[in-house]
Residue, then its C-alpha position, 0 to 999 in steps of 0.5 A: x310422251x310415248x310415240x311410234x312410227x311404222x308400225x307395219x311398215x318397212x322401215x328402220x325405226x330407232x325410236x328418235x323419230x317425231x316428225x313425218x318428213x320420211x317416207x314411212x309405210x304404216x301406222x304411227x302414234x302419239x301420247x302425251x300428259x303435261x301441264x296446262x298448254x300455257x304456250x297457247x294462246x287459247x289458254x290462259x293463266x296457267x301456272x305449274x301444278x294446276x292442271x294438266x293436259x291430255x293429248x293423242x295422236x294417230x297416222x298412217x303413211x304410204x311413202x312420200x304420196x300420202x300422210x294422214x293423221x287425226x289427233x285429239x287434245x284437252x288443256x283441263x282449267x283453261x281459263x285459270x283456277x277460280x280461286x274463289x271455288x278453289x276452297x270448295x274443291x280445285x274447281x277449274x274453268x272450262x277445259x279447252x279441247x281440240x279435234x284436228x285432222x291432217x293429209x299431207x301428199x307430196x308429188x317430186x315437185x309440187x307439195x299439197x295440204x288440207x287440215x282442219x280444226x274445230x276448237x271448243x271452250x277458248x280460255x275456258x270460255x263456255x261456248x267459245x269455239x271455233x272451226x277452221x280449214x288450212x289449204x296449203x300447195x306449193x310449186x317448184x318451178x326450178x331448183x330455186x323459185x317455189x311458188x307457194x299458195x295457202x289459204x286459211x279461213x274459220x268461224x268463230x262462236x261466241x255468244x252464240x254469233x258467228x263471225x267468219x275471217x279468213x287470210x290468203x297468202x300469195x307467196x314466191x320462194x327464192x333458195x339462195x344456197x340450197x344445199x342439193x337439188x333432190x326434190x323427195x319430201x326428206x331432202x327438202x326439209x334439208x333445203x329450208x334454209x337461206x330462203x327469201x319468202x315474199x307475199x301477198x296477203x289478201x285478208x277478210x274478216x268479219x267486224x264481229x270477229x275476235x279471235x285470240x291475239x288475231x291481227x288483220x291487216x288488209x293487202x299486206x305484203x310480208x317479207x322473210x328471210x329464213x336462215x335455218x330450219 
């Protein structure tokens, strides 16, 4: 994996750096080779030395305010070696791909979110795609309670039928011992830990819908307590 981070900008890179939690200004990239993405439920019966995966990213930053990013990745075989076309030649199922865009903007106290994927070939499935979009805002109303909102919704293909599902989430944060009260997008990372999450789930899926290992439940309530982060 190569990658880069204020490319253009004005900040102090030392090459250790991956997540975009600080506030950089300019470009940034990652490339990656690897086996077969056999963590992901999208792909299955993968095993060393099958196949490989393919993946790209690119980013742009302007401080705090604005970070936007578009990758791209392929997952070859992504349904397992056929065996039977092995002896013909090490013919895989479908390769999986995905296309993902991102923007990020953080304003002191309240923190926004868009991302959107559209997924192709899900277990190496021909014509088993899917597209969905994420919305994620969240509010500080002290230095303890954040409130927090996300939406997730996508349609599914498969068999040339569509299904849709999506979840809501209606959430409050309770920081028992924040580490300090700054509320820049850095400092925040730091603050995720010792929190109590609650919410409310409001969930709408299509009967049609199959997803891969997608469990609904309608009106739930979800509590967490996250010690580090």
């Amino acid at each position: 994996m190569l990658s880069g981070r204020d490319i253009g900008g004005d900040g102090k890179v030392n090459g250790l750096e991956m997540g975009h939690e600080r506030p950089w200004h300019g470009f940034g990239y990652d490339i990656m080779v690897a086996g077969q993405a056999g963590r992901s439920g999208a792909v299955i019966k993968a095993k060393s030395g099958d196949d490989n995966a393919y993946m790209g990213r690119v980013m742009y930053d302007n401080g705090q305010i604005l970070h936007v990013e578009a990758s791209y990745g392929a997952s070859k075989s992504a349904g397992g070696i056929d065996t039977d076309a092995e002896l013909k030649g090490n013919q895989g199922t479908k390769e999986y791909k995905v296309v993902n865009v991102g923007i990020d903007s953080h304003f002191d106290r309240a923190n926004l979110k868009a991302e959107y994927y559209d997924v192709q070939n899900i277990r190496g499935t021909d014509g088993w795609d899917m597209n969905t979009l994420a919305l994620t805002g969240t509010y500080y109303v002290s230095d303890v309670v954040e409130l927090a909102l996300k939406d997730i919704r996508g349609t599914e293909t498969k068999s040339k039928t569509d299904a849709d599902a999506s979840n809501t989430y209606i959430g409050i944060n309770y920081y028992i011992n924040p580490k300090n009260n700054k509320m820049d997008r850095k400092n925040r990372r730091k603050r995720n830990q010792h929190r109590v999450q609650l919410n409310y789930v409001v969930t709408d899926v299509d009967d049609e819908f199959k997803g891969v290992g997608a469990l609904f439940r309608e009106d739930t309530i979800l509590a967490q307590y996250q010690f580090k982060f």
